[in-house]
C-alpha positions in Angstrom: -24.4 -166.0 -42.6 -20.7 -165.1 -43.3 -17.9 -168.2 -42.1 -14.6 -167.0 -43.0 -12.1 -169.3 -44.9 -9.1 -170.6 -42.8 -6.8 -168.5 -44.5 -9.0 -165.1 -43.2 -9.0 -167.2 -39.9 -5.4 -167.4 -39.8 -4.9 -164.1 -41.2 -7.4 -162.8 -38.3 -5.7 -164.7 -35.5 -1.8 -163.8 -36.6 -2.9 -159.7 -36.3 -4.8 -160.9 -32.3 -1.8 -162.6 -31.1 1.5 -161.0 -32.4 3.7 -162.7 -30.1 2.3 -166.2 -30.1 3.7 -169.1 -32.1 2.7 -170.6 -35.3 1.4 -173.9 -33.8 -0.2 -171.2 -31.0 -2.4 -169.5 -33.5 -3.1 -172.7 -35.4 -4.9 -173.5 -32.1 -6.6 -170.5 -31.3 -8.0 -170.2 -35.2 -8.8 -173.7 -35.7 -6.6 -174.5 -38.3 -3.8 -176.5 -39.8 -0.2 -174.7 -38.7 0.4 -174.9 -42.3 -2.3 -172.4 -43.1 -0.8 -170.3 -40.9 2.4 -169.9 -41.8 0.8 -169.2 -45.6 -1.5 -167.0 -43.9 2.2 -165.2 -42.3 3.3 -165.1 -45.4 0.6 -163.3 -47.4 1.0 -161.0 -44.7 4.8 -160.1 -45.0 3.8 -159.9 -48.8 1.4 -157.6 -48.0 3.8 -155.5 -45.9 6.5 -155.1 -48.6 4.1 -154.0 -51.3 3.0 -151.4 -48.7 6.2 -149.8 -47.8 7.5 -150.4 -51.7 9.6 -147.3 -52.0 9.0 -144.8 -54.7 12.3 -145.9 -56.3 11.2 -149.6 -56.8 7.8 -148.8 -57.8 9.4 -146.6 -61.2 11.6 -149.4 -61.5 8.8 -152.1 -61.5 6.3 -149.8 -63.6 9.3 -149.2 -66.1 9.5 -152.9 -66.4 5.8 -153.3 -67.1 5.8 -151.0 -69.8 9.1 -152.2 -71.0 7.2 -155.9 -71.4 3.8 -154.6 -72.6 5.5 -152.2 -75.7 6.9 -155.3 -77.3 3.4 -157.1 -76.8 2.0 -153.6 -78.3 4.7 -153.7 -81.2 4.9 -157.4 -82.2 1.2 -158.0 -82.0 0.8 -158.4 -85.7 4.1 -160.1 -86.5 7.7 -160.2 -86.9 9.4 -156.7 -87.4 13.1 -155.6 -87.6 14.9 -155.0 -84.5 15.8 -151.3 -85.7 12.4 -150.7 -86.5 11.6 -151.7 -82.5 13.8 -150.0 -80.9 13.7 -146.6 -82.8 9.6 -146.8 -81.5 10.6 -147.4 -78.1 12.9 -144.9 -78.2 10.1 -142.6 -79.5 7.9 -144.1 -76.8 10.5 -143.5 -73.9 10.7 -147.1 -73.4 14.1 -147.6 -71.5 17.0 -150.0 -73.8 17.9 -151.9 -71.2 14.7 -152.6 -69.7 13.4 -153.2 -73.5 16.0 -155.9 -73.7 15.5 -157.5 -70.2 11.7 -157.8 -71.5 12.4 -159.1 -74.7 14.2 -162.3 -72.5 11.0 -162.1 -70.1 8.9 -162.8 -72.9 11.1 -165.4 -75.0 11.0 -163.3 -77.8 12.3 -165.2 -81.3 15.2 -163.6 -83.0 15.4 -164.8 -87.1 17.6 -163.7 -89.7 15.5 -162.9 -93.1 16.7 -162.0 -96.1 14.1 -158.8 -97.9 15.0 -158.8 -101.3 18.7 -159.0 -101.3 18.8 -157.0 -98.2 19.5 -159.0 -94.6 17.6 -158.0 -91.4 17.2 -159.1 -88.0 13.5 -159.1 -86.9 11.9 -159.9 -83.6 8.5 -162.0 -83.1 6.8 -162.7 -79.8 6.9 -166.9 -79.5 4.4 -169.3 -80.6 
């Protein structure tokens, strides 16, 4: 036999009784106000992703891709920052949002020297 967890109890009572008040539905499900107002909140998360407008869903997939190419690029190792951005320029990766991933991910800047030669390189940390 199915029991549903308070949170799906919550979640069940919020959508019965629109109108009613926290402590209200906290009564009428059987559980702790607490896990209703989390169960109200997983809700109104659940809204937002929903009506997500096509603008902030390119914006957030752009992102995504813009932190999984320098995952992708500096799997291996350290490589020169030129080296990085002329692929994610052949990849259609956006600069700004290669740079905002490259914070997002803590990735190590070092100064090498390559035979007489000096180059900035990129590694992913740890």
């Amino acid at each position: 036999m199915f029991h549903p967890s308070p949170r799906e109890r919550a979640i069940a009572a919020l959508k019965a009784n629109p109108g009613a008040s926290l402590t209200a539905v906290a009564k009428a499900a059987g559980v702790s106000r607490s896990t209703v107002v989390n169960a109200r909140d997983d809700l109104a998360a659940e809204a937002r992703k929903s009506h997500e407008t096509p603008k902030t869903a390119k914006r957030t997939e752009r992102r995504q891709r813009a932190q999984q190419f320098p995952r992708d690029e500096l799997a291996r190792g350290p490589k020169r920052i030129s080296d990085v951005e002329e692929a994610a320029e052949r990849a259609h990766v956006d600069p700004q949002a290669l740079e905002r991933a490259r914070g997002d991910l803590g990735s190590v800047t070092t100064r090498v020297n390559t035979g007489g030669a000096h180059a900035v390189q990129w590694s992913l940390p740890g």
